[in-house]
DRENVO-905832 format. One record per residue: residue number from 1; x, y, z of N, C-alpha, C in turn. Coordinates in pm, 1 decimal. Atoms other than C-alpha are relative to their C-alpha. Example, Ala and Ser with C-alpha at 12.3 -4.5 7.8 and 13.67 -1.06 7.14 Angstrom:
<atoms>
> 1, 89.0, -119.0, 0.0, 1230.0, -450.0, 780.0, 90.0, 120.0, 0.0
> 2, -82.0, -119.0, -6.0, 1367.0, -106.0, 714.0, -77.0, 109.0, 73.0
</atoms>
This chain:
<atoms>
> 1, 85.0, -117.4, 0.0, 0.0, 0.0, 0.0, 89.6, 123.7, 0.0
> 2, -39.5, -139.5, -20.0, 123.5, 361.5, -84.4, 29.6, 89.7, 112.2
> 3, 30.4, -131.0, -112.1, 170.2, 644.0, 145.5, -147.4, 60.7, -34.8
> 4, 114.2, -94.9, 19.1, -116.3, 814.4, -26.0, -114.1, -74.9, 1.3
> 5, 110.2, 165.3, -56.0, -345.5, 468.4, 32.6, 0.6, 55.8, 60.4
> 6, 7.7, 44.3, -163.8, -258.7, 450.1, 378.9, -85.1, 158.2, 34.6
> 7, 53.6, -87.9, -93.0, -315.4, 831.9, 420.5, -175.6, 7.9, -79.5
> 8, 174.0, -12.1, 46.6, -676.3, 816.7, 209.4, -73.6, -99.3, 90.1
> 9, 86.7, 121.1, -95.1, -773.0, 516.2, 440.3, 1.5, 42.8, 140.5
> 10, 29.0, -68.7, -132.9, -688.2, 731.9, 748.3, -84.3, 74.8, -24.9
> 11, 121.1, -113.0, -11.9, -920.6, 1024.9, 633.7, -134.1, -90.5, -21.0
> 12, 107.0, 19.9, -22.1, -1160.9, 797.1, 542.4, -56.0, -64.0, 116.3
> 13, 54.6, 62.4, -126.2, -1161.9, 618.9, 880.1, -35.2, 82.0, 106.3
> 14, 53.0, -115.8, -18.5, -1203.3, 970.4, 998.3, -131.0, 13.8, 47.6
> 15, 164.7, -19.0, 52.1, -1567.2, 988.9, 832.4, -56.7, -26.6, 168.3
> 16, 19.7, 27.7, -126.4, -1652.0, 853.3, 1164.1, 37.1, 0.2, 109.0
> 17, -29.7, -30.0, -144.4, -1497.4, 1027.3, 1427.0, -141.2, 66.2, 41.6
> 18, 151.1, -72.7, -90.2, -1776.1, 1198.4, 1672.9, 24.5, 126.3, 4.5
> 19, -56.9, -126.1, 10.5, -1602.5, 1512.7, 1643.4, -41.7, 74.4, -127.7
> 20, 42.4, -2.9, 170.4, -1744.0, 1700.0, 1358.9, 106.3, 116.9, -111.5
> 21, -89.7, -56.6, 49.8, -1491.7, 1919.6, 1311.1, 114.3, -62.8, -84.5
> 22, -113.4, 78.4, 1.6, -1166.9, 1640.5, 1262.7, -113.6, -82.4, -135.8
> 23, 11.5, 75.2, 124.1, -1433.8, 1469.9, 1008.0, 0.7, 129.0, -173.1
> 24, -53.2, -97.0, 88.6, -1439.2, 1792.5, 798.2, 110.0, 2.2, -41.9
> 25, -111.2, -31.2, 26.0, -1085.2, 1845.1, 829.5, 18.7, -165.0, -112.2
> 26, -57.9, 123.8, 121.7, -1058.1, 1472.4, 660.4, -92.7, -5.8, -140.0
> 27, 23.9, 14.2, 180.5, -1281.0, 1532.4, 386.5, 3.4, 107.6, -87.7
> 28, -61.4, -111.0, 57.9, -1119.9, 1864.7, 280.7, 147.2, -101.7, -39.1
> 29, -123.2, 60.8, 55.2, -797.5, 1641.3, 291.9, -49.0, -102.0, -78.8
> 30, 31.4, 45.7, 158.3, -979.6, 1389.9, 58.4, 22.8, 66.0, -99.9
> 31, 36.9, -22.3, 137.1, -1044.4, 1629.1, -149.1, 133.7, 47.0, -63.3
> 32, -98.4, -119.3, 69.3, -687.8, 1808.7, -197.2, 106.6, -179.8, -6.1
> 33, -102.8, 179.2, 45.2, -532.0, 1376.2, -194.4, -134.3, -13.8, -161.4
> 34, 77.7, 56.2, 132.0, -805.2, 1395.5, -511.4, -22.8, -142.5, -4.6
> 35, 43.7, 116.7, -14.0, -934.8, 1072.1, -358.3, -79.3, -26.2, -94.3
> 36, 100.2, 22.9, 82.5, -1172.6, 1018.3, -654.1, -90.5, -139.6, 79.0
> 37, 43.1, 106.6, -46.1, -1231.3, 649.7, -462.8, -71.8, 45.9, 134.1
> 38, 55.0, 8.5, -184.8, -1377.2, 811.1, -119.1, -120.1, 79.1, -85.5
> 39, 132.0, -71.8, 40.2, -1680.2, 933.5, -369.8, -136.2, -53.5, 87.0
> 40, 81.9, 55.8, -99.5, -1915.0, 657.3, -202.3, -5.1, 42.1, 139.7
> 41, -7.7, -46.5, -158.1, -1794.1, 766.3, 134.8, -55.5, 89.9, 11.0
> 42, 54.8, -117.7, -61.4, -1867.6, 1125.5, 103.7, -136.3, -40.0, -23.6
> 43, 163.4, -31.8, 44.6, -2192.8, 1034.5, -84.5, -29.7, -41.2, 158.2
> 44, 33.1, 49.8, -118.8, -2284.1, 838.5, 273.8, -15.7, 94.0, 78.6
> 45, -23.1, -68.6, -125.5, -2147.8, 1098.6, 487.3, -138.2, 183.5, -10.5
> 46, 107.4, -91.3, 59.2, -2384.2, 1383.1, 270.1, -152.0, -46.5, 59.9
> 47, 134.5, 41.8, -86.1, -2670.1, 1170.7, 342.3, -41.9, -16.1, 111.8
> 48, 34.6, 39.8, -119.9, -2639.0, 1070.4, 660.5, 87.3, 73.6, 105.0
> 49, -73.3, -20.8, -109.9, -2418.2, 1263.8, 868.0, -100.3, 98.4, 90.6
> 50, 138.0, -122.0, -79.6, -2629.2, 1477.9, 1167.7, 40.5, 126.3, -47.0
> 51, -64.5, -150.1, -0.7, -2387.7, 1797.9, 1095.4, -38.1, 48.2, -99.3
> 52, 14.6, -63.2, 162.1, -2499.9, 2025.4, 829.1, 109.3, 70.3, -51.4
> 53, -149.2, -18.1, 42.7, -2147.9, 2140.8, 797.7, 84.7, -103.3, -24.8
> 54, -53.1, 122.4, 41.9, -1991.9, 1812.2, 779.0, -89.1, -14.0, -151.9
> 55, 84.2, 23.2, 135.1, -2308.6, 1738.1, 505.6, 82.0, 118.4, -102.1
> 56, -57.5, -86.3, 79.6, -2192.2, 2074.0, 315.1, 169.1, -21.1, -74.8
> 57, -115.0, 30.6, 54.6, -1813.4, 2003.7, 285.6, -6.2, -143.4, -65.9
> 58, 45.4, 121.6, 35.3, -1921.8, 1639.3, 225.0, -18.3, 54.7, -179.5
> 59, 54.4, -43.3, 125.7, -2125.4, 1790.9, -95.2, 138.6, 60.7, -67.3
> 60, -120.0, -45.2, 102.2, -1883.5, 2035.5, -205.7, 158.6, -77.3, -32.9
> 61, -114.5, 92.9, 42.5, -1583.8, 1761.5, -178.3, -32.7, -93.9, -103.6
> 62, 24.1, 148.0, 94.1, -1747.5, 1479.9, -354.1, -70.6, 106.1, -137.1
> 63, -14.8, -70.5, 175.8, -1837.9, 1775.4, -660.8, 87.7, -17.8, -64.8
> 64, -135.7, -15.2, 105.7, -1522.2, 1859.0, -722.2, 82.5, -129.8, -35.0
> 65, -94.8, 94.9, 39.9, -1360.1, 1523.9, -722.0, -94.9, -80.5, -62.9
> 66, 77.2, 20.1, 87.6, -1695.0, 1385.3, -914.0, 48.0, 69.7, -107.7
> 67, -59.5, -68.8, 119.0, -1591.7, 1658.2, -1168.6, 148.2, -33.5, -55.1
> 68, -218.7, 25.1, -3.5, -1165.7, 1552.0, -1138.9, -38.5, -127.4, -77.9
> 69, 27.5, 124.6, 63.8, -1296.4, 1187.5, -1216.0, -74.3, 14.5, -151.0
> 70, 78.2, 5.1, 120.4, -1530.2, 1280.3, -1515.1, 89.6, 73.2, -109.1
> 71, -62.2, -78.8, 112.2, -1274.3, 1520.3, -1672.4, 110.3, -83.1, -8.4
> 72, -100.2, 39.6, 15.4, -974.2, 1298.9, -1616.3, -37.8, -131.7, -84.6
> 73, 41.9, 103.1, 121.2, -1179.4, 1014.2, -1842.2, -9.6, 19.7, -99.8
> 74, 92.0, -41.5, 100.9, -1286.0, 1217.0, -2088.3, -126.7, 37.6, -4.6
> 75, 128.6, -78.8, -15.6, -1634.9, 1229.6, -2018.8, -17.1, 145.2, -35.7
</atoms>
């Protein structure tokens, strides 16, 4: 496993701290590791998280790296 694995599998094990701040901070760092693979996660964490600030960065992370993935195919 990579460094940049290991550290995408720490932010996403994150997603579920109780802290809602420390899960933000990991899915801002998804988004700047251009996790394209933690798309399912955020979608989850959008839907279901209680925080509407967690939900918000959730959304706006899993755009832009929805958009990174669709432009880096071609799409």
């Amino acid at each position: 496993m990579s460094v940049i694995e290991r550290m995408i599998a720490y932010h996403l094990a994150r997603l579920n701290d109780k802290n809602p701040q420390v899960r933000i901070e990991s899915i801002q760092e998804l988004a700047l590791l251009e996790a394209t693979d933690a798309l399912d996660a955020l979608e989850a964490v959008y839907r279901n998280d209680p925080d509407p600030a967690v939900r918000k960065a959730a959304q706006e992370a899993g755009r832009a790296l929805f958009l990174k993935k669709h432009r880096a195919s071609g799409a």
